[in-house]
N, C-alpha and C positions, 0 to 999 in steps of 0.2 A: 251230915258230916261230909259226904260229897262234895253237896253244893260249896260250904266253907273252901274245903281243898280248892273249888274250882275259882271261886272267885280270888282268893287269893294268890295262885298260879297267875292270872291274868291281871290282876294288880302288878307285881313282882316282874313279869313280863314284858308290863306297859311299861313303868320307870325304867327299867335298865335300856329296851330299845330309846325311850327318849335321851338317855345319857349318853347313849351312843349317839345318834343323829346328833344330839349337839355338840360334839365334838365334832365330830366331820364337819360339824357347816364353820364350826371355828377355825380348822382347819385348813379349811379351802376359803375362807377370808383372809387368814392370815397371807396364802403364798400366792393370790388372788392382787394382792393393794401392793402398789409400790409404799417402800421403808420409810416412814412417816420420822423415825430416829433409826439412829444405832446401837444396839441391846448387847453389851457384855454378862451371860451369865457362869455365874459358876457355884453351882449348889442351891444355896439361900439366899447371893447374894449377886444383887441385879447393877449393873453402870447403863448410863445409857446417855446419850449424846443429841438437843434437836437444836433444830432452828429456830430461834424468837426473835422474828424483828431482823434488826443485821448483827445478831450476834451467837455464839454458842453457850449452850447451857449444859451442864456435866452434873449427873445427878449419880449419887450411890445408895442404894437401897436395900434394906434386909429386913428379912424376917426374924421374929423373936424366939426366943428358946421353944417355946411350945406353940411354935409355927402357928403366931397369930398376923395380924395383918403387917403387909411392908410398912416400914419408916423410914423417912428418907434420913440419913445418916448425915448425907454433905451434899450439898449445892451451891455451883458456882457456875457464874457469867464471864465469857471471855469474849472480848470482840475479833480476837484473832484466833484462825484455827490453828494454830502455829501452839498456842498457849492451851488450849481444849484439847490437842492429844497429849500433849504433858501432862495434864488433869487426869488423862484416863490413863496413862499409863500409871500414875502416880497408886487411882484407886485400884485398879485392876492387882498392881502388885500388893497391895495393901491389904485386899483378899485374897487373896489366891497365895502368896507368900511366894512366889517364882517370877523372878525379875525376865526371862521369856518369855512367859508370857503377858507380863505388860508391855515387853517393846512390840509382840505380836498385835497384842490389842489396839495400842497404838497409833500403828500402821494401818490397822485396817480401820478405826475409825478416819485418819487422816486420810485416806482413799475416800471414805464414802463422801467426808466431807467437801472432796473437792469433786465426786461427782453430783454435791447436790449444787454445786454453787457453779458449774458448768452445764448444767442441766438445763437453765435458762426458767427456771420455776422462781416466779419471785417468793419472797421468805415470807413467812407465814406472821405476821400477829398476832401473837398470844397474852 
């Protein structure tokens, strides 16, 4: 009876430190890489903004009632960033149901996008 207790304490013990560790090392990847896109969340539902090629791609994504895997909802290509934070503003309010914070969103995608395009990184191929 022991031995059971013990080996299963030290089963139980193992998984949770590894759940831990792996979070931390995702962690410290995540704030480790410069911003690969720009990620609007709010709840379940995901926008996010990259570069393919010389254009932007505006993607809106959610999860389903019983929080199975994301589906991307809507994707679209704009060659100008001018027209890709309109997109996100557009989806942002769309979820969120608060026209501040799409122009919030907006903006701060228009921000990133023009520091990635002064950055001097040429644009990715995908």
């Amino acid at each position: 009876m022991a031995v059971n207790y013990l080996l299963a304490q030290t089963w139980r013990g193992l998984v949770l430190g590894n759940f831990r560790l792996l979070g931390a090392a995702m962690a410290s990847r995540e704030n480790g890489t410069p911003a690969a896109q720009f990620v609007w969340r709010h709840g379940k539902d995901i926008v996010t903004v990259s570069r393919t090629g010389s254009s932007w791609q505006v993607a809106f994504l959610t999860q389903g009632r019983l929080l199975g895997p994301r589906t991307v909802v809507y994707q679209g290509v704009h060659r100008q960033a001018k027209f890709a934070a309109w997109d996100v503003m557009a989806r942002v309010i769309n979820a969120s149901h608060d026209e501040d914070e799409g122009i919030s969103a907006a903006m701060n995608a228009a921000q990133w996008m023009r520091r990635q395009e002064t950055s001097g990184r040429p644009p990715s191929d995908a």
